[in-house]
N, CA and C atoms as an extended XYZ file, in Angstrom:
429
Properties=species:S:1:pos:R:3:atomname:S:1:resname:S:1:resid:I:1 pbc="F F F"
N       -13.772       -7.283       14.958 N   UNK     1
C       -13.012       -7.108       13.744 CA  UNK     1
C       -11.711       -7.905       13.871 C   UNK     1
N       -11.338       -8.818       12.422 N   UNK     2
C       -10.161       -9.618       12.982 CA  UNK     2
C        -8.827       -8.243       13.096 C   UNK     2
N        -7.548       -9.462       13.050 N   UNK     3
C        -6.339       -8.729       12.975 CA  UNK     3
C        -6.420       -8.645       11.093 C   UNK     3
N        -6.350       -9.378       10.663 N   UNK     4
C        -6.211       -9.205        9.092 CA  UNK     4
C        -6.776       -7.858        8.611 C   UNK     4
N        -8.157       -7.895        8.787 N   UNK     5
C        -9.181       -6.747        8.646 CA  UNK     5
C        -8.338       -5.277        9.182 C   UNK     5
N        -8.083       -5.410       10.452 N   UNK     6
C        -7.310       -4.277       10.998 CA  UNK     6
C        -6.112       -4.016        9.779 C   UNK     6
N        -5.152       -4.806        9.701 N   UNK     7
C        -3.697       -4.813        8.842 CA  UNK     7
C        -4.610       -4.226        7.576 C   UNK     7
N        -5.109       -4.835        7.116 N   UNK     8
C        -5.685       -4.089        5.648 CA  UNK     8
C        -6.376       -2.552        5.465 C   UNK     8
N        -6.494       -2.707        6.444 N   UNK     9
C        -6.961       -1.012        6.871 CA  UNK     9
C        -5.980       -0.170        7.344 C   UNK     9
N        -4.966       -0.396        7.992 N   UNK    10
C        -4.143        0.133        8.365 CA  UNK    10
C        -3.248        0.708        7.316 C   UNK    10
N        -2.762       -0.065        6.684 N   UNK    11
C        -1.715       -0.031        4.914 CA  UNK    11
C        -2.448        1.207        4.870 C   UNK    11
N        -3.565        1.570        3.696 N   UNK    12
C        -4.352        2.787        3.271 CA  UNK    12
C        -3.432        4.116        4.044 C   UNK    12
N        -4.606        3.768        5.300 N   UNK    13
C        -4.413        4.886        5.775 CA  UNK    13
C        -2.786        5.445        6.525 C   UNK    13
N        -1.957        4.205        6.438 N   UNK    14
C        -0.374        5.011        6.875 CA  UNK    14
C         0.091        5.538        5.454 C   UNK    14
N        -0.437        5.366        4.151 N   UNK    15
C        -0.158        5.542        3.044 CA  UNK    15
C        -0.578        6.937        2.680 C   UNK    15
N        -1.748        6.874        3.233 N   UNK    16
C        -2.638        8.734        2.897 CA  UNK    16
C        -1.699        9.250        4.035 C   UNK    16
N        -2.051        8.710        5.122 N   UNK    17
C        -1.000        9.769        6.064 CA  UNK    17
C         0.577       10.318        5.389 C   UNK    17
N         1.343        9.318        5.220 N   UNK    18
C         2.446        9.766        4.508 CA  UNK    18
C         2.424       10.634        3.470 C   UNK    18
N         1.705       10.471        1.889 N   UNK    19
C         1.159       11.971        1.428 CA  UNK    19
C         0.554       13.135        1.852 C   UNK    19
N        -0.246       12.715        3.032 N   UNK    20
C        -0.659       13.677        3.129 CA  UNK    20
C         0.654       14.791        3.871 C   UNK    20
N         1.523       13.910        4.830 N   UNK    21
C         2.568       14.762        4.783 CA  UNK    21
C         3.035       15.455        4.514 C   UNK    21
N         3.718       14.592        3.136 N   UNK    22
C         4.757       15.095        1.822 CA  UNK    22
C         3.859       16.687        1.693 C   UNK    22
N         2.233       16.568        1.537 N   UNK    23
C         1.502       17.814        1.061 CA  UNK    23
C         1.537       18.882        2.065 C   UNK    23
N         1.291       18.499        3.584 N   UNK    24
C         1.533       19.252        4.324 CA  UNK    24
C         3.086       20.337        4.044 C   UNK    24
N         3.919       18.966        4.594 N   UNK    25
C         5.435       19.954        4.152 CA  UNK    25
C         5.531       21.289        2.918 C   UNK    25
N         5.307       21.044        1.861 N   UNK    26
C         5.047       21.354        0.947 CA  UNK    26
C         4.302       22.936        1.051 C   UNK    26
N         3.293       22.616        1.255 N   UNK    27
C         2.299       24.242        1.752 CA  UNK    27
C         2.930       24.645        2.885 C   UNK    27
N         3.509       23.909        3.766 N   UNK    28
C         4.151       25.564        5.180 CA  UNK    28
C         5.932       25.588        4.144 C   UNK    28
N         6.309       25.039        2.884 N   UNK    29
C         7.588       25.420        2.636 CA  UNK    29
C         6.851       26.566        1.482 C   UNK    29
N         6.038       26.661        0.991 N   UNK    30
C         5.032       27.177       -0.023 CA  UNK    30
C         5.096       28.773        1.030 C   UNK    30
N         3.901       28.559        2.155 N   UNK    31
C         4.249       29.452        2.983 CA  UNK    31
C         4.688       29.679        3.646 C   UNK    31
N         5.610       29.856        3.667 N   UNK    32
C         7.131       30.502        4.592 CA  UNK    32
C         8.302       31.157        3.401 C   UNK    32
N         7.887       30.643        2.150 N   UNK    33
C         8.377       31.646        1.007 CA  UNK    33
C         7.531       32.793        0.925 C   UNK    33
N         6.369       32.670        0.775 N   UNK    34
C         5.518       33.813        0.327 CA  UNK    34
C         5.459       34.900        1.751 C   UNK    34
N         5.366       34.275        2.556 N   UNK    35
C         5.788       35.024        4.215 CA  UNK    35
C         7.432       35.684        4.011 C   UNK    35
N         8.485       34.977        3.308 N   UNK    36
C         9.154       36.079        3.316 CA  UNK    36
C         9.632       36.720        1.764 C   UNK    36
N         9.030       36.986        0.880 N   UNK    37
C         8.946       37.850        0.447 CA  UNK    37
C         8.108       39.100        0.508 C   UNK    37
N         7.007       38.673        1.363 N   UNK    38
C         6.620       39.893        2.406 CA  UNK    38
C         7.240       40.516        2.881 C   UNK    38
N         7.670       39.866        3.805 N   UNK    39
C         8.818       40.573        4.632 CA  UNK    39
C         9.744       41.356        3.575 C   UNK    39
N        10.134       40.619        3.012 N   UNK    40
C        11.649       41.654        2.060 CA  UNK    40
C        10.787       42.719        1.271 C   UNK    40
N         9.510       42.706        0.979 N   UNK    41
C         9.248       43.740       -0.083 CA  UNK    41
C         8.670       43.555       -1.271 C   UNK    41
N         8.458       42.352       -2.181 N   UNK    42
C         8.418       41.706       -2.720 CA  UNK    42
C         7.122       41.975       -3.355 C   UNK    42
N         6.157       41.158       -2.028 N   UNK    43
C         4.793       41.123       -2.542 CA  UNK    43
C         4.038       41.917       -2.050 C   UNK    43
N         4.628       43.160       -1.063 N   UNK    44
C         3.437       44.183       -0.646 CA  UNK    44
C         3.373       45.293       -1.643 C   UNK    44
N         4.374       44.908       -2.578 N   UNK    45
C         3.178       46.177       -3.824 CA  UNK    45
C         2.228       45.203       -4.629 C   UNK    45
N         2.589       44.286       -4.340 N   UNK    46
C         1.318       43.384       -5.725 CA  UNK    46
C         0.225       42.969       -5.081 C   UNK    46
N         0.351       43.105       -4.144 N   UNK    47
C        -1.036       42.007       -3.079 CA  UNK    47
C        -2.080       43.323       -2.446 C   UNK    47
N        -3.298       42.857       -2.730 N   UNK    48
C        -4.086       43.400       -2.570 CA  UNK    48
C        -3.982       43.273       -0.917 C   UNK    48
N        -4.671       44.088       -0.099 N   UNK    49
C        -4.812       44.337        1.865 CA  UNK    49
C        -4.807       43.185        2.208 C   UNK    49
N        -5.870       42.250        2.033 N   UNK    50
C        -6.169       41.234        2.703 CA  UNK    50
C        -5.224       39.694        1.877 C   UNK    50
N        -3.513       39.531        1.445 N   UNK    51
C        -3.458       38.992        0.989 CA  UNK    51
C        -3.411       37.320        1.724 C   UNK    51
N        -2.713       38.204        3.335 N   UNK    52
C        -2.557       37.158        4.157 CA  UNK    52
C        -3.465       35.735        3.946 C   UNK    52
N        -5.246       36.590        4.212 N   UNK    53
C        -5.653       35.585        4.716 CA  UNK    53
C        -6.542       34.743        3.537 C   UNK    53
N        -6.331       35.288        1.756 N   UNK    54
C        -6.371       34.855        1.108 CA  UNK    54
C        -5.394       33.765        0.321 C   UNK    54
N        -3.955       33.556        1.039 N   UNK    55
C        -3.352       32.813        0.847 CA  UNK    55
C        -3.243       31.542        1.392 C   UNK    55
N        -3.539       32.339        2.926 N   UNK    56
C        -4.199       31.294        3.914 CA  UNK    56
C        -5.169       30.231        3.679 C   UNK    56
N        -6.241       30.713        3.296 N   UNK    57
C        -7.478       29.725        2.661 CA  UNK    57
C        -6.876       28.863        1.512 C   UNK    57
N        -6.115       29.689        0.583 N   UNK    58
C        -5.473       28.639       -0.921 CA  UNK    58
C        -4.816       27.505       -0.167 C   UNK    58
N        -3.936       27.533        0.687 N   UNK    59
C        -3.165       26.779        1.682 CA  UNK    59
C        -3.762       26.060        2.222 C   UNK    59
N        -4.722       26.086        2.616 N   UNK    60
C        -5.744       25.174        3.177 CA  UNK    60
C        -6.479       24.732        2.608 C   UNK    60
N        -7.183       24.906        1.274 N   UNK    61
C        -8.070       24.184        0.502 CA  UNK    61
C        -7.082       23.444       -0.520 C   UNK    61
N        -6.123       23.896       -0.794 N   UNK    62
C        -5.045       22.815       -2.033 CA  UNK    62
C        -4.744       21.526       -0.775 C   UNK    62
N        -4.299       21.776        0.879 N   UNK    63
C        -4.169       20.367        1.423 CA  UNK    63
C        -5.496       19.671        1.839 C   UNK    63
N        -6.469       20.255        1.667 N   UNK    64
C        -7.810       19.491        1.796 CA  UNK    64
C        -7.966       18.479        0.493 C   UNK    64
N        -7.643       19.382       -0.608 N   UNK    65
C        -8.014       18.785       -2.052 CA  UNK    65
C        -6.760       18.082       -2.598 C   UNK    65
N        -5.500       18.108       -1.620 N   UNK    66
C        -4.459       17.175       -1.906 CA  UNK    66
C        -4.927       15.671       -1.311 C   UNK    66
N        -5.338       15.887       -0.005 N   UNK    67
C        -5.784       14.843        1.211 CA  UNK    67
C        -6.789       13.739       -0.025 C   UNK    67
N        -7.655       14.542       -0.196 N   UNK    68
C        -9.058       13.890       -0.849 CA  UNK    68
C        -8.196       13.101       -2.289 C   UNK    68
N        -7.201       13.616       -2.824 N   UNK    69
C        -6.822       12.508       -4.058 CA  UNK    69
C        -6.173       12.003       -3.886 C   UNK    69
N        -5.672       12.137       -2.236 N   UNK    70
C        -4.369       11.012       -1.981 CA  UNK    70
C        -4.900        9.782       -1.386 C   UNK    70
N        -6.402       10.068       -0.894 N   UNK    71
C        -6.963        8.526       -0.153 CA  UNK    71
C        -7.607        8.258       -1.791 C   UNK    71
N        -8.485        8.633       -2.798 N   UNK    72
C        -8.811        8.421       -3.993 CA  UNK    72
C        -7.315        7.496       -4.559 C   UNK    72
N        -6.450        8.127       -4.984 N   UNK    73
C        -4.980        7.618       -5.504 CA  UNK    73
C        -4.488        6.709       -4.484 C   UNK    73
N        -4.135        6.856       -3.740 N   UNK    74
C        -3.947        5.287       -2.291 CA  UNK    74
C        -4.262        4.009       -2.745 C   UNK    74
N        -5.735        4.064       -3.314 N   UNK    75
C        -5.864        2.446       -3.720 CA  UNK    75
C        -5.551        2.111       -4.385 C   UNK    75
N        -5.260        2.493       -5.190 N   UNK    76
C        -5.108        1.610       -6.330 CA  UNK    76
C        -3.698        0.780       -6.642 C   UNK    76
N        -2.308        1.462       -5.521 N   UNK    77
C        -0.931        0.983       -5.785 CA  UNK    77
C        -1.114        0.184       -4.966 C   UNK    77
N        -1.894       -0.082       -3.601 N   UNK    78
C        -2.527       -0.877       -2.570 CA  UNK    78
C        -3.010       -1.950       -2.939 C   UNK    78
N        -3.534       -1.794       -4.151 N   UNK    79
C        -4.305       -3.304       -4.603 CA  UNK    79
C        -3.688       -4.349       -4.561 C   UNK    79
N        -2.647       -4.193       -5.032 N   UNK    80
C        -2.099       -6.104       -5.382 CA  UNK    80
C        -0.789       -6.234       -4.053 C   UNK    80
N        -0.588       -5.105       -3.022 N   UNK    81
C        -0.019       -5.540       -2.108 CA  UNK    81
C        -1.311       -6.397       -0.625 C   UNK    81
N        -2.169       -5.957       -1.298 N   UNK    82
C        -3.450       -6.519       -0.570 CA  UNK    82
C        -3.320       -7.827       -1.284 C   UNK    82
N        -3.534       -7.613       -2.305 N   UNK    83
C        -4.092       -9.376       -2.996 CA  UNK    83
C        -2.955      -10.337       -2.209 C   UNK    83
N        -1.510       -9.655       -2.513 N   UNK    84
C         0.037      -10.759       -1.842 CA  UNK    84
C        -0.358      -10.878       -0.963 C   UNK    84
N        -1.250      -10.272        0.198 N   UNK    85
C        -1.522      -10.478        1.284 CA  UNK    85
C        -1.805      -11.630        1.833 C   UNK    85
N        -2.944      -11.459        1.359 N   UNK    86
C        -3.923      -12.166        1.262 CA  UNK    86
C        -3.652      -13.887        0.835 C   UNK    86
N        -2.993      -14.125       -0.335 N   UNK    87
C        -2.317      -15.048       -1.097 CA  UNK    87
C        -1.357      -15.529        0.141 C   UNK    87
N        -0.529      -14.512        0.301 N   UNK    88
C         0.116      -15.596        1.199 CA  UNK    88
C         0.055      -16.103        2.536 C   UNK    88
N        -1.283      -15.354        3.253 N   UNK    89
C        -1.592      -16.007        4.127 CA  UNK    89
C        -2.687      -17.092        3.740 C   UNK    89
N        -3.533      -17.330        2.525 N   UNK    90
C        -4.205      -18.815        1.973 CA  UNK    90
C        -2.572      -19.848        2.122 C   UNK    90
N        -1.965      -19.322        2.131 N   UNK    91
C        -0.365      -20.389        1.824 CA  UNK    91
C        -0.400      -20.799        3.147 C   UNK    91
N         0.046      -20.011        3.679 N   UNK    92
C         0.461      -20.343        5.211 CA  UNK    92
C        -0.866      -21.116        5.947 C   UNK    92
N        -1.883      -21.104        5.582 N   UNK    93
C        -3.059      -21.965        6.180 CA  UNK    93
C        -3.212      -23.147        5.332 C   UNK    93
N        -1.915      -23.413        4.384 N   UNK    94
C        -2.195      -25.037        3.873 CA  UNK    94
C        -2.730      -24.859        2.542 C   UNK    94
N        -3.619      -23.314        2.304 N   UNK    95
C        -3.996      -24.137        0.483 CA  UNK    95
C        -2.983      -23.359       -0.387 C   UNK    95
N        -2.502      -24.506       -1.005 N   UNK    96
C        -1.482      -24.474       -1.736 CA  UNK    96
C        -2.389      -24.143       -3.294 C   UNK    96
N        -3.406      -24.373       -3.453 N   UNK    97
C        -3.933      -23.756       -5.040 CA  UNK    97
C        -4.624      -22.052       -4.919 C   UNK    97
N        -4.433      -21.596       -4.246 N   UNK    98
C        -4.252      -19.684       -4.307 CA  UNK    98
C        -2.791      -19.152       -5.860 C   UNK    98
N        -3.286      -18.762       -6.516 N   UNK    99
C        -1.915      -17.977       -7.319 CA  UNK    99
C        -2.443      -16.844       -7.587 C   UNK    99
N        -1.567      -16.077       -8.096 N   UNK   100
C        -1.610      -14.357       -7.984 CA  UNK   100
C        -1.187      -14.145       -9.350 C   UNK   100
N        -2.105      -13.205      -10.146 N   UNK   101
C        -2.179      -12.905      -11.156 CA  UNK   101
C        -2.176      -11.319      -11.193 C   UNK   101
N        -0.676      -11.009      -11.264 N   UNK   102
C        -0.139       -9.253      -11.122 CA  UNK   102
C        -0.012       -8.876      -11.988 C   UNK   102
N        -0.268       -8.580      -13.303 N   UNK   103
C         0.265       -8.041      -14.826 CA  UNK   103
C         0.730       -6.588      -14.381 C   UNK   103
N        -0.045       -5.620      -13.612 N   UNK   104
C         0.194       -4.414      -13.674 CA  UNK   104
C         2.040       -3.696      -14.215 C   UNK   104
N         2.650       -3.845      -13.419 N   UNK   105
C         3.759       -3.783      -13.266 CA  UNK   105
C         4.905       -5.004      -13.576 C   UNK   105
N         5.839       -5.002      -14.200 N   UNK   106
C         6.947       -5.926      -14.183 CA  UNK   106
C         7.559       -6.278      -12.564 C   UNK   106
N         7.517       -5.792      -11.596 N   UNK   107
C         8.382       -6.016      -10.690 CA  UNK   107
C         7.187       -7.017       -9.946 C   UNK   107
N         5.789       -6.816      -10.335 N   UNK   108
C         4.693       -7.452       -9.296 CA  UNK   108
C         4.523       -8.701      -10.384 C   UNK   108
N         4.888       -8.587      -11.528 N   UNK   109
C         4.627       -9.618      -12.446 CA  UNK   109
C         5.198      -11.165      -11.528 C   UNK   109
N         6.853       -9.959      -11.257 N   UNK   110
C         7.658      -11.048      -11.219 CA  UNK   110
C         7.460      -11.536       -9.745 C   UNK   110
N         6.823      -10.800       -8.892 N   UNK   111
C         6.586      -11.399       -7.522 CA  UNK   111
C         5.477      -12.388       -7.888 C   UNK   111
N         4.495      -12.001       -8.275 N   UNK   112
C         3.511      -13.438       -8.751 CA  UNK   112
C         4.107      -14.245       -9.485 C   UNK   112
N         4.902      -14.271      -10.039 N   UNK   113
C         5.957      -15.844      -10.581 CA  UNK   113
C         6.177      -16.297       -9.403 C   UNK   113
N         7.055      -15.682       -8.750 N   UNK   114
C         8.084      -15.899       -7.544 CA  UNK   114
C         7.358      -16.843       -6.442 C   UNK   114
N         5.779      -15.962       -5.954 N   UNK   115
C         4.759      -16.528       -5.444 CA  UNK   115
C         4.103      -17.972       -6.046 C   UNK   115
N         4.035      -17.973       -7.053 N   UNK   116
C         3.147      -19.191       -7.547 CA  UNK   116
C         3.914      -20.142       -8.002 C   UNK   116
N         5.338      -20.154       -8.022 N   UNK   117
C         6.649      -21.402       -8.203 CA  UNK   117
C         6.598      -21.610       -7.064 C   UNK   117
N         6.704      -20.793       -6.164 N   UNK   118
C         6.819      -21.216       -4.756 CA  UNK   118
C         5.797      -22.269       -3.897 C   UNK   118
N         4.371      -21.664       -4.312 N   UNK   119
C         2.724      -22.389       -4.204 CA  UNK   119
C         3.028      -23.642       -4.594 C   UNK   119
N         3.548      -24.014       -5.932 N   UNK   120
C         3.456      -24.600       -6.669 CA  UNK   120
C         4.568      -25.848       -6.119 C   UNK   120
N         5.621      -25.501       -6.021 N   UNK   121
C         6.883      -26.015       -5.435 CA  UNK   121
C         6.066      -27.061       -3.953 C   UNK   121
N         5.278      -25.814       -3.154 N   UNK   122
C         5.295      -26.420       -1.490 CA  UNK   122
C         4.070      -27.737       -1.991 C   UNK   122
N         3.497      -27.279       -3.058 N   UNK   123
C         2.341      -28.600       -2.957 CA  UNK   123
C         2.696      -29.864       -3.278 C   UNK   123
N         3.622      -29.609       -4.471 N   UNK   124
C         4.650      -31.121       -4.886 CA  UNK   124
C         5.074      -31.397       -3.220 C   UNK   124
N         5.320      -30.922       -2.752 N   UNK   125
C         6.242      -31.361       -1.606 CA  UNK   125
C         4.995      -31.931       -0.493 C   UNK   125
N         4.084      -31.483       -0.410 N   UNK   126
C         2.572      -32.062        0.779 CA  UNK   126
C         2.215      -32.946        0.317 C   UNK   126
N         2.424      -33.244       -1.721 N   UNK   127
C         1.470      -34.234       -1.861 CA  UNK   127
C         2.350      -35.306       -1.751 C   UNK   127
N         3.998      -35.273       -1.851 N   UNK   128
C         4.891      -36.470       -1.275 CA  UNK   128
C         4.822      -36.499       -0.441 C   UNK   128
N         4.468      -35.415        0.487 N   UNK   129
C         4.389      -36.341        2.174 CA  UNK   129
C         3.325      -36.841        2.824 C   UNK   129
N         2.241      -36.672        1.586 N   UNK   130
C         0.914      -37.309        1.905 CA  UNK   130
C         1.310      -38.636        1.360 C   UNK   130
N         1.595      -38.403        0.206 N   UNK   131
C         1.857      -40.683       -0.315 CA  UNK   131
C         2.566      -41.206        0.651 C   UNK   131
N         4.285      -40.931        1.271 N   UNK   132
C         4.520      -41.397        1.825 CA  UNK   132
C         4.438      -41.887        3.174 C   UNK   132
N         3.270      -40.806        4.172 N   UNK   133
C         2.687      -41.333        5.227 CA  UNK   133
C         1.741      -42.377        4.831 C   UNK   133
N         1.323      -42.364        3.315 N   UNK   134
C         0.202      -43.567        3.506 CA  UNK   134
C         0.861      -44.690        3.071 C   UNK   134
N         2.166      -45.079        2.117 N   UNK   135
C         2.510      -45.502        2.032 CA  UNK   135
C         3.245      -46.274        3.144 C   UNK   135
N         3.757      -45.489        4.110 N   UNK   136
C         4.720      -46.208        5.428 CA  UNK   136
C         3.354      -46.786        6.037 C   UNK   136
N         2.454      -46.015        6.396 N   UNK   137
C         0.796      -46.764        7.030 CA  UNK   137
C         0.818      -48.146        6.684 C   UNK   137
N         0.530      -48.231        4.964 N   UNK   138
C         0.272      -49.321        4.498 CA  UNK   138
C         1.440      -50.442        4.645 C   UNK   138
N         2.344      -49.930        4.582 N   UNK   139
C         3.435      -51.143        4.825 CA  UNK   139
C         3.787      -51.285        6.217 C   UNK   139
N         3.359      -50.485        7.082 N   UNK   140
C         3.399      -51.038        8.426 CA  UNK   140
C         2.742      -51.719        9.030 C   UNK   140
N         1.212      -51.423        8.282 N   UNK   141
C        -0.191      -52.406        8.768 CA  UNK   141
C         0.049      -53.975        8.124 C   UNK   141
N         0.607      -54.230        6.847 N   UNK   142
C         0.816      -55.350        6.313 CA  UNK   142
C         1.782      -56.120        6.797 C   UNK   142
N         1.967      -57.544        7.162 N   UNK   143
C         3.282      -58.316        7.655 CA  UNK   143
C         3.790      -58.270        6.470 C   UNK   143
């Protein structure tokens, strides 16, 4: 498996990891409220015997079913930092006709401008330094 392959896989999943965080945090701050209004009094007249370990399970199936829409939801803000990826390493290996077509968002709009003036910019500049190596060639080979 290359390094690229790895990097593109990697993004995702530090991305689900990080929500899944945020969700983690969230359910032990979730429970550790409901743990102490136990304690104070609160919820042992409303809760049926077994509320513990019915809260327990809710707690655990909302971060299962948080997990599952956060790798579902993951891709899709992922997409066009993949495509830049991608784009700008075709750049860095010389082909200068790769451009990036981001509509989604205004801020990615404007990175695909940014990107493809730039594309656009480095090729004017290869294809003058292609004439003028052939040009100095030719006038060096000629008396």
């Amino acid at each position: 498996m290359t390094k690229a392959t790895n990097q593109q896989r990697i993004l995702p999943i530090l991305f689900t990891g990080v929500v899944f965080g945020v969700i983690l945090l969230s359910m032990l701050i979730t429970g550790f409220i409901i743990w102490l209004l136990f304690r104070a009094g609160v919820l042992n007249k409303l809760a049926p015997p077994r509320i513990g370990t019915t809260i327990l399970w809710m707690l655990c199936l909302s971060t299962l079913i948080g997990s599952i829409l956060a790798v579902i939801a993951g891709k899709a803000p992922l997409r066009p930092i993949n495509q830049l990826i991608a784009a700008i390493k075709a750049l860095g290996e010389g082909d200068f006709s790769v451009r990036l077509h981001l509509e989604d968002f205004q801020i990615m709009k404007d990175i695909a401008d940014c990107y493809n003036k730039a594309a656009t910019e480095l090729g004017k500049t290869e294809m003058l330094r292609a004439d003028f190596v052939n040009n100095f060639s030719h006038a060096f080979k000629t008396p």
